[in-house]
N, C-alpha and C positions, 0 to 999 in steps of 0.2 A: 292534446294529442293530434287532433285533427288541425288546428290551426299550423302546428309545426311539418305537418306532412303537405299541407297546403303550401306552406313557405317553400321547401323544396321541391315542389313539383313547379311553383311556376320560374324554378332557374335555370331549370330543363327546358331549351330551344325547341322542343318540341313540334311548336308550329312551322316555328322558322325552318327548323329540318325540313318537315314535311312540303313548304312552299317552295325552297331549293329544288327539293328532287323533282316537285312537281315541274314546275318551271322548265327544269333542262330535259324532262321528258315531253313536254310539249313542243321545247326546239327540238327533241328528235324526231318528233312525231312529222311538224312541220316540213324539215328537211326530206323527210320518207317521202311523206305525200305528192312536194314539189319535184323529184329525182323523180316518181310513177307518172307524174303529168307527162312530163317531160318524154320521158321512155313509149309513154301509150299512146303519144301524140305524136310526135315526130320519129320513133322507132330511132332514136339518136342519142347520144350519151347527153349532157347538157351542155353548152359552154361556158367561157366565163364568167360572160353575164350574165345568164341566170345564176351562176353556182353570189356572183357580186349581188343578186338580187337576194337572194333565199337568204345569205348573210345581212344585208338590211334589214331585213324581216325581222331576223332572229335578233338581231344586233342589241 
C-alpha cells in the first residue's frame, strides 16, 4: 500500500513546482527592491540601464 502511494507521490513535481514559483518570486522580489533603490535614491524613475542591469541580474 505504502509503497504504491510512494510511487505516485514522487511523479508529482512537487518540488520542482515549488522551486519555479520560488524562483520568479525572488525575481520579483529583486526587481521591487532595485525600482525602490532607484526611486529613494535619485527620486527618479529608473532608466534603461538600470531597468538592462536588474534584467542581467534576473536573467
Amino acid at each position: 500500500m505504502l509503497k504504491g502511494l510512494n510511487r505516485n507521490f514522487q511523479r508529482l513535481p512537487i518540488t520542482q513546482l515549488l522551486q519555479e514559483q520560488f524562483s520568479s518570486f525572488q525575481k520579483k522580489v529583486l526587481i521591487l527592491r532595485t525600482l525602490l533603490e532607484h526611486v529613494t535614491n535619485r527620486h527618479r524613475v529608473p532608466s534603461t540601464e538600470s531597468i538592462t542591469l536588474i534584467n542581467k541580474r534576473v536573467g
